[in-house]
N, C-alpha and C positions, 0 to 999 in steps of 0.2 A: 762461320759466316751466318749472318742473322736471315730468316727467311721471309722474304717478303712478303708484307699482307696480302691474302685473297682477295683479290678483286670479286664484286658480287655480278660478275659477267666472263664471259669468253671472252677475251680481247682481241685473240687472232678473228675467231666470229666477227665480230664486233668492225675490225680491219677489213673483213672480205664483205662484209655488207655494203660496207660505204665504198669501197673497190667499186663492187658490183653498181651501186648507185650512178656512180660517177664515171667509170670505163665499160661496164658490160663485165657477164661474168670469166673469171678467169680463173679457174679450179688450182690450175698450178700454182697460184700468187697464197692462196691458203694451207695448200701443202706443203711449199716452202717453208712460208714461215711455220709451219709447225715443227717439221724437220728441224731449222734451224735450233725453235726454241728447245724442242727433247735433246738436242747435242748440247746444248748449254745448261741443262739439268742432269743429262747424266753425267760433262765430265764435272761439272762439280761434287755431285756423288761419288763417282769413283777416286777425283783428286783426293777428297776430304779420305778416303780409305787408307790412299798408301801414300798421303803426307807424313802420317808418323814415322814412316821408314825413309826420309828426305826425298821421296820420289814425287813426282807427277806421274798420269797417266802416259804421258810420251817416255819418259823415264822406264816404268814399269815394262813397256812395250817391247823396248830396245832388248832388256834383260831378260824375255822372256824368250826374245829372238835368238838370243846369244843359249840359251839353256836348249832350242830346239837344234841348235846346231851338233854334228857329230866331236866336233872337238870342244864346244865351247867359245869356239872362235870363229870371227868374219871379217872378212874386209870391210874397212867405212864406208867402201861403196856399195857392197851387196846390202849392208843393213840400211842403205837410202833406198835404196830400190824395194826391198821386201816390206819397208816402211811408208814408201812411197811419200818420200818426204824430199828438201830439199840438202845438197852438201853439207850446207852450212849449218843446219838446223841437226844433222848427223852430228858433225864436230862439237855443237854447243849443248847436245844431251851425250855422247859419250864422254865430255870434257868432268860435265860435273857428277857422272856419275863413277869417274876415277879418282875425280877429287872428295866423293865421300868412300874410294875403298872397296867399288864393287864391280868394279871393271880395270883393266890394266890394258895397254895400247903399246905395242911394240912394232918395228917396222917388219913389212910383208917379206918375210926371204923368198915370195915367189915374183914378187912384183916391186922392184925397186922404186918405186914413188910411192908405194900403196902403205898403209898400214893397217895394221888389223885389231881389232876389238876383242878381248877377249875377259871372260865373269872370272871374277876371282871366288874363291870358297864364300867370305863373307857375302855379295852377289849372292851365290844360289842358296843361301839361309832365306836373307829377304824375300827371293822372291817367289819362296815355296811358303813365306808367312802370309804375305802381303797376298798371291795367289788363294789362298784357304780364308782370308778374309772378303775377299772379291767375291768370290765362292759363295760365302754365307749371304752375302749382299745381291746376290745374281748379277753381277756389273749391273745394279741399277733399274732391270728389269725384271724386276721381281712383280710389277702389275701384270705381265703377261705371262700364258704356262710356257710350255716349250713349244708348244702347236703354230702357237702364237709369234713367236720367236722366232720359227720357221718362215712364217709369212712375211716378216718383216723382211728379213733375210730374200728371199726371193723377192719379193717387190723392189728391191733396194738394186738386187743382182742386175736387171737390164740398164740401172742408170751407170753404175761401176763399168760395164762392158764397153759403155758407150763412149765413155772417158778413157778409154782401153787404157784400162788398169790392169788386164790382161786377155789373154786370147781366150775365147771361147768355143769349148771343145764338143 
């Protein structure tokens, strides 16, 4: 993917001036869009990582959820939830990451409607490769140390709660 020319300004700046101009200041309108725009730079960074391995980020994720499990395996609906994604979007990243060979879906013998997700060997090759190349890359934040990282991290944590993505302990 070619990368776009630097603009010889801030644009989101540039956005929140004239905001300000014309509504009055709203902090949150510039932090958004920044947010927004760092999530459309890192995941092409990290897409562009573990393409080679046929994966996307979302792809990546599922596999890595499937390797933190004790057996290797999960129900489609535990991995929507710990993903916090939607059914469907479950279905259509374990679909093709069976159809490249790295996942196998068999039905749930605990849960007769259910079926479960489960990494096949080739699966945890990838994603101990693809893993160690993220690694090298720091998913992408590699401008920040780890301190930094941290702060992100907590700053981020009150809005996640508030969406109750989960209970806070």
């Amino acid at each position: 993917m070619p990368k776009p020319l630097s603009l010889p300004f801030d644009p989101i700046a540039r956005a929140d001036e004239h905001w300000q101009q014309r509504w009055g200041p709203v902090p949150s309108m510039g932090a958004i869009t920044s947010i927004m725009r760092a999530q459309q730079i890192l995941l092409a960074e990290v897409d562009a990582v573990v393409k080679p391995y046929g994966l996307t980020f979302a792809r990546y994720e599922a596999l890595v959820l499937l390797t933190f499990s004790k057996a290797g395996e999960l129900p489609m609906s535990k991995i929507g939830e710990r993903l916090m994604v939607h059914p469907t979007s479950v279905t259509n990243t374990v679909d093709r990451l069976v159809r490249s060979g790295l996942v196998d879906k068999r039905p749930n013998p605990n849960d007769g409607r259910g079926t479960l997700a489960s990494i096949t060997d080739k699966g945890r090759e990838v994603v101990e490769t693809a893993t160690q190349d993220l690694v090298a890359m720091e998913f992408g934040l590699g401008t920040y140390d780890a301190e930094e990282c941290g702060e992100i991290f907590a700053l981020l944590r009150p809005l996640r709660i508030a969406a109750q993505d989960f209970e806070e302990n």
